[in-house]
DSSP file (Angstrom, degrees, kcal/mol; ACC not computed):
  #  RESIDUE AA STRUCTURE BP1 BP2  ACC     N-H-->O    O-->H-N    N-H-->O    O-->H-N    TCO  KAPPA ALPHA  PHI   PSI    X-CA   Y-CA   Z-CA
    1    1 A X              0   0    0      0, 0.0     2,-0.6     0, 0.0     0, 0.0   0.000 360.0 360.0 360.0 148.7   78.3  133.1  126.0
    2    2 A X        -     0   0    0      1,-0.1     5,-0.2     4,-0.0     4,-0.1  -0.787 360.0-156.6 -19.8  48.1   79.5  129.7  127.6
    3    3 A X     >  -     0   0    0     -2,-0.6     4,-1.1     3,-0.1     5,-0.2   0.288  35.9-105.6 -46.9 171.4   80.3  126.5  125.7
    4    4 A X  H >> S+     0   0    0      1,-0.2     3,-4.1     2,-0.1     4,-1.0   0.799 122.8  50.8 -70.1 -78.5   80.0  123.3  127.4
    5    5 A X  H 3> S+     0   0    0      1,-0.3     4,-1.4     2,-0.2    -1,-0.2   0.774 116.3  44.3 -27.9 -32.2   83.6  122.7  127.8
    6    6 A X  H 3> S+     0   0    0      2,-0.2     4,-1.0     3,-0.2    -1,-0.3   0.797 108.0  60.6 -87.2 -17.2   83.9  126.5  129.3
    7    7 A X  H <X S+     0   0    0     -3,-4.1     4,-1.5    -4,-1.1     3,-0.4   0.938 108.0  41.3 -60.1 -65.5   81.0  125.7  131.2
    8    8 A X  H  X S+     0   0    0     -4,-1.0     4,-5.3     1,-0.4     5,-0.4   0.965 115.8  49.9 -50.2 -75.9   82.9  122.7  133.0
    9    9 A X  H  < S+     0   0    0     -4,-1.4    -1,-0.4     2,-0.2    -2,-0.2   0.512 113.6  41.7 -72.2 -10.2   85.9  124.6  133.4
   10   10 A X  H >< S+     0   0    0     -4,-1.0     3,-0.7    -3,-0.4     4,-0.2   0.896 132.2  24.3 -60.0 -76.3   84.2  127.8  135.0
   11   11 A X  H >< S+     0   0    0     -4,-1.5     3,-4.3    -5,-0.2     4,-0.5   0.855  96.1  83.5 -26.0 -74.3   82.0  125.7  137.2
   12   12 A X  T 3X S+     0   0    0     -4,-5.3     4,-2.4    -5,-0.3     5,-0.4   0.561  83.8  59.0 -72.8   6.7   83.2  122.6  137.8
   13   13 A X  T <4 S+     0   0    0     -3,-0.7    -1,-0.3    -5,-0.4     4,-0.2   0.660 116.3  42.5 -75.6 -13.4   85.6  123.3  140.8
   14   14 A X  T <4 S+     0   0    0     -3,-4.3     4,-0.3    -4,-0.2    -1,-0.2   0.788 115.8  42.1 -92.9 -28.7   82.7  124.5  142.3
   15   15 A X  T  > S+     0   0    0     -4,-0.5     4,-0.6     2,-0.1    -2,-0.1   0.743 102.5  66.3 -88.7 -56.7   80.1  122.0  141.4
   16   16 A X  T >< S+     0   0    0     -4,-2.4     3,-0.7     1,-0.2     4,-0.2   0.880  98.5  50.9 -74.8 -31.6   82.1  118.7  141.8
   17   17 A X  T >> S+     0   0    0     -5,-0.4     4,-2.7     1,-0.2     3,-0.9   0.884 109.3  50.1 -41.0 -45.6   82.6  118.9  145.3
   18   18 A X  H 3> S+     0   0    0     -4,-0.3     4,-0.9     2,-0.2    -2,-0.2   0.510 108.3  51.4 -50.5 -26.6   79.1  119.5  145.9
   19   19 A X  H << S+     0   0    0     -3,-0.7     4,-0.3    -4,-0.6    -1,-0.2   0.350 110.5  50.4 -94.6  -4.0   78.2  116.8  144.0
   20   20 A X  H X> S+     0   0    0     -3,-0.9     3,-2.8    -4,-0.2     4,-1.6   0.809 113.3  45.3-105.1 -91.4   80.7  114.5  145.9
   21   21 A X  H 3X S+     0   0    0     -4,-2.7     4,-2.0     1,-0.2    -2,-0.2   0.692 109.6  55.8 -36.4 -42.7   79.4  115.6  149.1
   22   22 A X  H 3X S+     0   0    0     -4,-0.9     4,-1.6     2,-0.1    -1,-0.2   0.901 115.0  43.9 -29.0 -58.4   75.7  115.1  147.6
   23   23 A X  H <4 S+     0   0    0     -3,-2.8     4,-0.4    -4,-0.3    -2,-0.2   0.636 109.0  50.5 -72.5 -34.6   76.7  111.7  147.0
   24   24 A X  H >X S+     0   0    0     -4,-1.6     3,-3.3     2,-0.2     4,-0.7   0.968 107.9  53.0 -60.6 -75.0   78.4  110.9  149.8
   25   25 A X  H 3< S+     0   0    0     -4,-2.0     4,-0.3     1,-0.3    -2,-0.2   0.583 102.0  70.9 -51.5 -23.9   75.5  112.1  152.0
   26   26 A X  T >< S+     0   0    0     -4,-1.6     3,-0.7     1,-0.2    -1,-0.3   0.815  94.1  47.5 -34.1 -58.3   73.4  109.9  150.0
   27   27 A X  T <4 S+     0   0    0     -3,-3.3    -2,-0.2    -4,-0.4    -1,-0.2   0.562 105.6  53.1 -88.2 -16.1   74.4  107.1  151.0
   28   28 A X  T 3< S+     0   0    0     -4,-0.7     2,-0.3     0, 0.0    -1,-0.2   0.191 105.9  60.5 -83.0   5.5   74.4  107.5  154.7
   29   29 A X  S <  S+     0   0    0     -3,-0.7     2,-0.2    -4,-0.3     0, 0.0  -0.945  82.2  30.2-144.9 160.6   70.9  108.6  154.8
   30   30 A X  S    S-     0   0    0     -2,-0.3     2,-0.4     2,-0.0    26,-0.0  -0.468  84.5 -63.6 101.4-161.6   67.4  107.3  153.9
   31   31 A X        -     0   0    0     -2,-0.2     2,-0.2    24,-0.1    -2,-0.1  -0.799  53.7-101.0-113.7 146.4   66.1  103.3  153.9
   32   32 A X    >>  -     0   0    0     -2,-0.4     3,-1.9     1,-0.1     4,-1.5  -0.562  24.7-117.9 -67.5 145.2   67.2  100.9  152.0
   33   33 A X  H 3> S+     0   0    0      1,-0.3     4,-3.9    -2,-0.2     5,-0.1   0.803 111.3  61.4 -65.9 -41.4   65.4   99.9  149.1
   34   34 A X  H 3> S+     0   0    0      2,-0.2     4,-1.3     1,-0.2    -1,-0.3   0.741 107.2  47.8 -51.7 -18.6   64.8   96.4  150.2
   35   35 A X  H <> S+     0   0    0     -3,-1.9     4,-0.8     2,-0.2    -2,-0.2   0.886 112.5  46.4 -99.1 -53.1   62.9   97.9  153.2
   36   36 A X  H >X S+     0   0    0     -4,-1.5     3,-1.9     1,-0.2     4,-1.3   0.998 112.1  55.7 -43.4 -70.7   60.7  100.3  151.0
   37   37 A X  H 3X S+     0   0    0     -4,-3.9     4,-0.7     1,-0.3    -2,-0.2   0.699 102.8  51.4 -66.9  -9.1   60.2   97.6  148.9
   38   38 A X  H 3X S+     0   0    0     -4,-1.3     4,-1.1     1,-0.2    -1,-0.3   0.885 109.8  54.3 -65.0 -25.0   58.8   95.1  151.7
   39   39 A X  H <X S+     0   0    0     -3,-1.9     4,-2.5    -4,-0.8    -2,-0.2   0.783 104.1  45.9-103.9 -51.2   56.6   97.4  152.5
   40   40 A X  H  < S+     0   0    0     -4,-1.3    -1,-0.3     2,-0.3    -2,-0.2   0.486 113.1  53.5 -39.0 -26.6   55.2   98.0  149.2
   41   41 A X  H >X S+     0   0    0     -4,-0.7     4,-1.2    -5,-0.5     3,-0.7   0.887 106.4  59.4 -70.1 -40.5   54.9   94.1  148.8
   42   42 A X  H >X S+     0   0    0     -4,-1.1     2,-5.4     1,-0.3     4,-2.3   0.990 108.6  36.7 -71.3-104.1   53.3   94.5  151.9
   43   43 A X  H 3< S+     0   0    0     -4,-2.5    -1,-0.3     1,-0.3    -2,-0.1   0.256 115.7  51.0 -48.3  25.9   50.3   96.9  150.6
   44   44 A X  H <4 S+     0   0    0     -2,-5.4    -1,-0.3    -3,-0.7    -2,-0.2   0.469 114.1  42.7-114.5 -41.9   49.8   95.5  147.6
   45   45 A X  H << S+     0   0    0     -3,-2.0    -2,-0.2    -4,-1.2    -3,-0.2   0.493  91.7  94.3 -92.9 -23.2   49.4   92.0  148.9
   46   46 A X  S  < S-     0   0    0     -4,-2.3     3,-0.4    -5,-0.2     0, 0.0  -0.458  72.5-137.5 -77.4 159.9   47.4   92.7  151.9
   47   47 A X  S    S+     0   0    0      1,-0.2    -1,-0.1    -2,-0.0    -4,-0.0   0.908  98.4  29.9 -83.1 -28.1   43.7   92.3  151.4
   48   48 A X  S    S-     0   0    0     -3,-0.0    -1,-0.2     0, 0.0    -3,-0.1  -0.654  88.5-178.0-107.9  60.3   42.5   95.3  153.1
   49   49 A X        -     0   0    0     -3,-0.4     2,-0.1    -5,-0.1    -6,-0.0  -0.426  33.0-106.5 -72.1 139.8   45.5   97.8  152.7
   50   50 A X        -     0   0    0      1,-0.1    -1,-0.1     2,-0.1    -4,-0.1  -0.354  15.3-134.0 -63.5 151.0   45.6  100.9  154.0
   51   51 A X  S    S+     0   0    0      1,-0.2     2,-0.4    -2,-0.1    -1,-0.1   0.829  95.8  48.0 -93.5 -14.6   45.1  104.0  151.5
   52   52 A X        -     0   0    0      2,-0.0     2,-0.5     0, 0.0    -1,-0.2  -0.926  66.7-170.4-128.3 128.0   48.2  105.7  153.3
   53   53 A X        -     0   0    0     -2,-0.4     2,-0.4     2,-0.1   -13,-0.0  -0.927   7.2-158.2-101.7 133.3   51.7  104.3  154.3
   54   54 A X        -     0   0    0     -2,-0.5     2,-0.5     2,-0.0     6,-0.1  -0.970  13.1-172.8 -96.9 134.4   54.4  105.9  156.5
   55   55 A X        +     0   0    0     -2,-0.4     2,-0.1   -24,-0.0   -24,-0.1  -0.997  48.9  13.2-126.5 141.3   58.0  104.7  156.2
   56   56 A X  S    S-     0   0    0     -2,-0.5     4,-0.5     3,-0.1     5,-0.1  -0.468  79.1-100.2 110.8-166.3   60.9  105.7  158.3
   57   57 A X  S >> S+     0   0    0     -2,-0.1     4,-3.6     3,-0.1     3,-1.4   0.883 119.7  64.1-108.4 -34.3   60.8  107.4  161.5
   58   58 A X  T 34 S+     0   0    0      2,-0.2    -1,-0.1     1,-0.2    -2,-0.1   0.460 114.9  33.2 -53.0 -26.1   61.7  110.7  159.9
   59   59 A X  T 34 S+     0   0    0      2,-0.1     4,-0.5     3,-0.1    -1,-0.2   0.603 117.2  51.5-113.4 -30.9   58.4  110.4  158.1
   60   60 A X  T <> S+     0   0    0     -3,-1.4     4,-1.5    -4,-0.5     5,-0.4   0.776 103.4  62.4 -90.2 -24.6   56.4  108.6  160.9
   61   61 A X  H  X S+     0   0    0     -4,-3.6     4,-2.6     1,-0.2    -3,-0.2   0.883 112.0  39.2 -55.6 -26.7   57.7  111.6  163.5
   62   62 A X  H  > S+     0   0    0      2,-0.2     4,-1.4    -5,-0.2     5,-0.3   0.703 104.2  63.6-109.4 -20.4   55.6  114.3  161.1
   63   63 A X  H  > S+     0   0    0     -4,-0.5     4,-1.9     2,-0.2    -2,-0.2   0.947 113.7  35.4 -50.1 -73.5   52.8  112.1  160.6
   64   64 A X  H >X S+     0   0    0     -4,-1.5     3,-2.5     2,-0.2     4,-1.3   0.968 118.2  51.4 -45.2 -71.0   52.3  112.5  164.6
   65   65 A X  H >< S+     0   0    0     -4,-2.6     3,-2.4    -5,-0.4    -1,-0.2   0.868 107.5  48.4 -52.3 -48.0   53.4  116.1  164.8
   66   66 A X  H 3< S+     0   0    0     -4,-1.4    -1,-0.3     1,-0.4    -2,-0.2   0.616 112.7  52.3-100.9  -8.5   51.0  117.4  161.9
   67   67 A X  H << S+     0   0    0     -3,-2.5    -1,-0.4    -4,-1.9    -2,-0.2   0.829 123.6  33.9 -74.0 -30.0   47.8  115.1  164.3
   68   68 A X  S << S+     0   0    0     -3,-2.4    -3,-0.0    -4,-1.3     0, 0.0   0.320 112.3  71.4-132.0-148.4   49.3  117.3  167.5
   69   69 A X  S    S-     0   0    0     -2,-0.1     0, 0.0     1,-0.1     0, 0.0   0.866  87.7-108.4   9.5 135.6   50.2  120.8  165.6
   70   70 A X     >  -     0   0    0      1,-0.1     4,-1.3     4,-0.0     5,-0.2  -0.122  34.6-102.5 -66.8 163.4   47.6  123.2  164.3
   71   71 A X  H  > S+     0   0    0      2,-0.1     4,-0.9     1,-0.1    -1,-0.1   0.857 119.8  40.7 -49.7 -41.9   47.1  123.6  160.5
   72   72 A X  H  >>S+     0   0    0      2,-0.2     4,-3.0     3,-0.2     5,-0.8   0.848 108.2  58.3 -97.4 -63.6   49.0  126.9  160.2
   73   73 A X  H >>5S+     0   0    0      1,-0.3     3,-4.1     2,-0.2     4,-3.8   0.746 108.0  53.6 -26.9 -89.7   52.0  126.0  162.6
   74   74 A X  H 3<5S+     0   0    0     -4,-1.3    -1,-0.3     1,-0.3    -2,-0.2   0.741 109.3  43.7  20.8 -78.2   52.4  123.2  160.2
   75   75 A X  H 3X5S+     0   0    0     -4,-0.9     4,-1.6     1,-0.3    -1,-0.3   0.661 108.9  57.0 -76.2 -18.9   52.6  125.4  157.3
   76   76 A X  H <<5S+     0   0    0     -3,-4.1    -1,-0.3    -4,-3.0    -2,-0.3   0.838 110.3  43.7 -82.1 -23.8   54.9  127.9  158.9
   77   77 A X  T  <<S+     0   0    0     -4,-3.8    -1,-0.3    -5,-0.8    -2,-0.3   0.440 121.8  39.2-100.1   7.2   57.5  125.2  159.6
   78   78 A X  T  4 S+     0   0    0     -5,-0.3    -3,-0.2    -3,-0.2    -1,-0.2   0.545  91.0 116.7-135.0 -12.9   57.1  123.4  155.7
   79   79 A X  S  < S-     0   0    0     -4,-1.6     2,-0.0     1,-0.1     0, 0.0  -0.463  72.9-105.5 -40.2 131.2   56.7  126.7  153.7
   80   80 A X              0   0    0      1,-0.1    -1,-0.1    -2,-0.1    -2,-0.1  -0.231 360.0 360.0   9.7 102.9   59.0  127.7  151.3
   81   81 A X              0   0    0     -3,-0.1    -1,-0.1    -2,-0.0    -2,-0.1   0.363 360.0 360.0-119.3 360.0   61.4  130.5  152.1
């Protein structure tokens, strides 16, 4: 069995790159928080807010495909494999 310390040193040559690269890629992708968070000022503050928001494009592109795409198409392309 494994200690932590034996753990690191099997592992972590494998791990901490990946976790670099994780990290990296992090930061080059998504919205910015300020941007979520207008948006969320935004629905909270409006009087009539909508019960569903999309942010991003990434997010507003599958809102639109899954109105155009059958139910099962759908589900073939977002299942689990």
């Amino acid at each position: 069995m494994l200690t932590g310390r034996d753990t690191v040193d099997e592992f972590g040559a494998t791990v901490t790159p990946r976790r670099q690269d994780e990290r990296r890629t992090d930061r080059h992708s998504g919205l910015p928080p300020a941007s979520v968070a207008n948006v969320i000022v935004h629905a909270v503050t409006s009087r009539n807010p909508a019960p569903r928001r999309v942010i991003g494009r990434d997010a507003r592109a599958v809102a639109v495909l899954t109105r155009l795409l059958p139910h099962r198409l759908i589900y073939r392309l977002t299942a689990a494999r």
